[in-house]
Every structure is written in C-alpha cells, then in structure tokens.
N, C-alpha and C positions, 0 to 999 in steps of 0.2 A: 480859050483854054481854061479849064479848073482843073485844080489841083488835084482833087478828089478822083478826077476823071484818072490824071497820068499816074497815080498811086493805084488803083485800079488792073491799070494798060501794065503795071511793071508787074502787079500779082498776075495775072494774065501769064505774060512771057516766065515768069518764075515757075508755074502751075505746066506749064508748054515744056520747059528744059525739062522737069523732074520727068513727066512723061516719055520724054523720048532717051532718055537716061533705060527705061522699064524696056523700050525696044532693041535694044542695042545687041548685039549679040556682046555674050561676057567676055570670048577670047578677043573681040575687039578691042583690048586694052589702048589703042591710042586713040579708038575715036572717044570710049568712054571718058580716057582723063581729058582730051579737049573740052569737050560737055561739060565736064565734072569742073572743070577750070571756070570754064566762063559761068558756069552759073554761081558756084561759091566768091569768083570777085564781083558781079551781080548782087547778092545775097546784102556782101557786106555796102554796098554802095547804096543799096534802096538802102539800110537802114538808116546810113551815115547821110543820106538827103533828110530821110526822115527828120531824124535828131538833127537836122543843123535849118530848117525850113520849115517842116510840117507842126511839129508838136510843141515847139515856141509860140505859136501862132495857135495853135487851140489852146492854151494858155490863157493868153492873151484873150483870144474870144470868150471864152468860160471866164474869163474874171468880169468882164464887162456885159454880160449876159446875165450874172449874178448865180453864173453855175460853177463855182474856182473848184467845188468842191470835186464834181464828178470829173471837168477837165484834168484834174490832179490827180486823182485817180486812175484815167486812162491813161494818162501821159507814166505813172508808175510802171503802172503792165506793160507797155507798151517796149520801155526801155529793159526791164527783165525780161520780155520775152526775145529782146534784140540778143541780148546778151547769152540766150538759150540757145538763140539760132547759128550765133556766132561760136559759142563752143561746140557745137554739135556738127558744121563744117568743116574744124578745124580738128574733129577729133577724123574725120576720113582720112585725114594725111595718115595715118598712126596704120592705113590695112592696104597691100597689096590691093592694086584696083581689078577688079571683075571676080575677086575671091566670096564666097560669101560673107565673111566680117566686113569687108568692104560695103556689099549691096544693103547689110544691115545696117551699119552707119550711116551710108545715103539715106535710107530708110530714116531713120533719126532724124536725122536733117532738115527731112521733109513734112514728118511729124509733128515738130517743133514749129516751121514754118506755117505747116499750115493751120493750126490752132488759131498762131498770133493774125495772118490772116484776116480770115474767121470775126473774130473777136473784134479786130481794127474796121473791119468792112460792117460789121454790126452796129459798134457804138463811134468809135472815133469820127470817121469819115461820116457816119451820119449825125453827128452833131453837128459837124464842122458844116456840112452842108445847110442846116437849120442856123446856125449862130452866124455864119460869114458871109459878107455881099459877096455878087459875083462878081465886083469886081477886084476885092481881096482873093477870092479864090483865083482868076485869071491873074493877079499880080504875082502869085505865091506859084503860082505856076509856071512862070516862065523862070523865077528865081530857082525853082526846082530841075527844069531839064537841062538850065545853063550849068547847075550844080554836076548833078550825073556824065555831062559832058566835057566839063573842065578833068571831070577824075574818071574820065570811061576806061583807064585802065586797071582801077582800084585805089583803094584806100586801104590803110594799114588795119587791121580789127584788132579794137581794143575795147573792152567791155568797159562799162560805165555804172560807176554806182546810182542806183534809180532815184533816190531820193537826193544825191548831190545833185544831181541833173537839173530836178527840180528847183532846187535852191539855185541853184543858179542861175539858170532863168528867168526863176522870178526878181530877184536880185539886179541881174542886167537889163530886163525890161523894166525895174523899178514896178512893178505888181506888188509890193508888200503895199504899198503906200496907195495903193490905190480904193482900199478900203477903211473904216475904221473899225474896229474890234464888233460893233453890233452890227456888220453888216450893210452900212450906208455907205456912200459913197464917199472919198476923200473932201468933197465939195460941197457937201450935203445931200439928204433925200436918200433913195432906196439906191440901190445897183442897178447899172440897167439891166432891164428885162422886168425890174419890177421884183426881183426874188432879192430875199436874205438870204447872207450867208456867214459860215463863221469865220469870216476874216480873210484875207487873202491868200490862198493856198499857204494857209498856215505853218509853218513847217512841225512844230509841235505833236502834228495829227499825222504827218506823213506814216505809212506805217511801213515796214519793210518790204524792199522788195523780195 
C-alpha cells in the first residue's frame, strides 16, 4: 500500500459522488440527501485523515529533505483549503435539497474541493512521493485506512487555523530543533537532501492562511 495511492482512491470516489449527485433526478429528494450525506461525512473524514496522518509526515519529510520551507507551505494551503471545503459543505444544510440554491451550494462544494484536489495531487502528494521511502509511504498507509475506518461514520468539522496547525506539529514532532538558524542540521553539516534552508518551518514566516 502507499499513501499517496489511497489519497488518490478517496479523490476518486469523491469526484464519483459529486457526479452522480449531477444525475439524479432533482425531485428525487431522498436519494439526493443520501448522496449528499455520505459524501459531505466523506469530505470531512478524508480531510480529518489528512490532518491527523498525511501532512505531519510531509512535514516531517520536507524538514529532512532540507525543503521545510515548501512542506510548510503546502501543508498551509492544504489546511485552508480543508477549511473551504468544510464551510462550503456545511453551508448545503442552510437550502431545501434538489431546489436550485441547494444544486448551487453543492456546486460550491465541489469547487472548492476540487481546486484543493488539484493542487494536493500536483505538489503535495508528488513531493511526498519523491521525499518518502516506500516504506514510510506503506506504513502511513495503513495508519491512514485504519484511521477512515475507526471514524467511517464521521468526525465532527471543525475548521483549524493553518498556521496553529503548523505550529503544532512542528512543536510535537520536535521539528523546531531539528535545524539550526543557517540551515544545518541540529548535529551538524547541511540538512538532508543536501539543501539550506531558513530554519525549521519557522513560524515567524508562516504567512496567513
């Protein structure tokens, strides 16, 4: 298994509901909110694996790669755009379902989704790919579908601020200390990978999400 792969496999089935959401007929109001159902507790659960599996660990890789800076980065986006996804789900509740406000909110939803997507399957998941063995990536992945499986009925959505997140992370992984201020390693010599950088996901620099 890689991680990469079943983040992937969940944008997949995500990309699958929205669609068949598009076929549905609109007076079908009970099959649409089943649909509508499982995919927004879906939604929130790939993030809340993300955030609790996935982007501690490219952290983690980008600091020891000597790339904290880009990891940090993505890991910013990555949590704002959780938090897009997650209000823009939560705002369907608010329209009669199969009305047009309704299909336009889904619409939103999907929007939002599918950018962060996008974006994740371009840079995240293809660093992680270049920066982690496969056998971190198969470890991280079994941690990942045991996660989705423990909570296959949902997790509560509660948005996160992007750059606490970070801080925390690096904080509980002990990352501040993994570098010193020019960029070398806490033990000496360069970072691995061989690259400088300025410090370890410094919080200073973080910029808003």
């Amino acid at each position: 298994m890689d991680i990469t792969q079943l983040i992937l496999d969940d944008h997949a089935e995500q990309r699958r509901l929205f669609a068949i959401l598009e076929q549905l007929d609109p007076a079908d109001t009970e099959s649409l909110s089943a649909v509508w159902d499982r995919l927004a507790t879906f939604l929130e659960l790939h993030a809340a694996a993300e955030e609790a599996i996935f982007y501690p660990a490219l952290l983690r890789v980008g600091v020891r790669a000597g790339r904290a800076a880009g990891a940090e980065d993505e890991t910013l986006d990555a949590i704002h755009d959780h938090n897009d996804i997650r209000d823009a789900a939560v705002a369907v509740a608010g329209h009669q379902v199969g009305t047009g406000s309704w299909y336009a909110a889904v619409a939103a939803a999907n929007l939002a989704n599918s950018d962060h997507m996008a974006e994740e399957e371009r840079e995240g998941l293809t660093d992680f790919r270049r920066l982690a063995s496969l056998q971190l990536r198969h470890d991280l992945a079994v941690s990942f579908i045991a996660f989705e499986a423990r909570n296959y009925a949902g997790v509560p959505p509660v948005d996160k601020d992007p750059a606490g997140y970070v801080r925390e992370e690096e904080q509980r992984q002990g990352l501040d200390g993994q570098l010193d201020a020019t960029g070398g390693s806490a033990t000496g010599g360069p970072a691995a990978g061989g690259a400088a950088t300025e410090g370890s996901l410094s919080i200073g620099s973080l910029r808003e999400g």
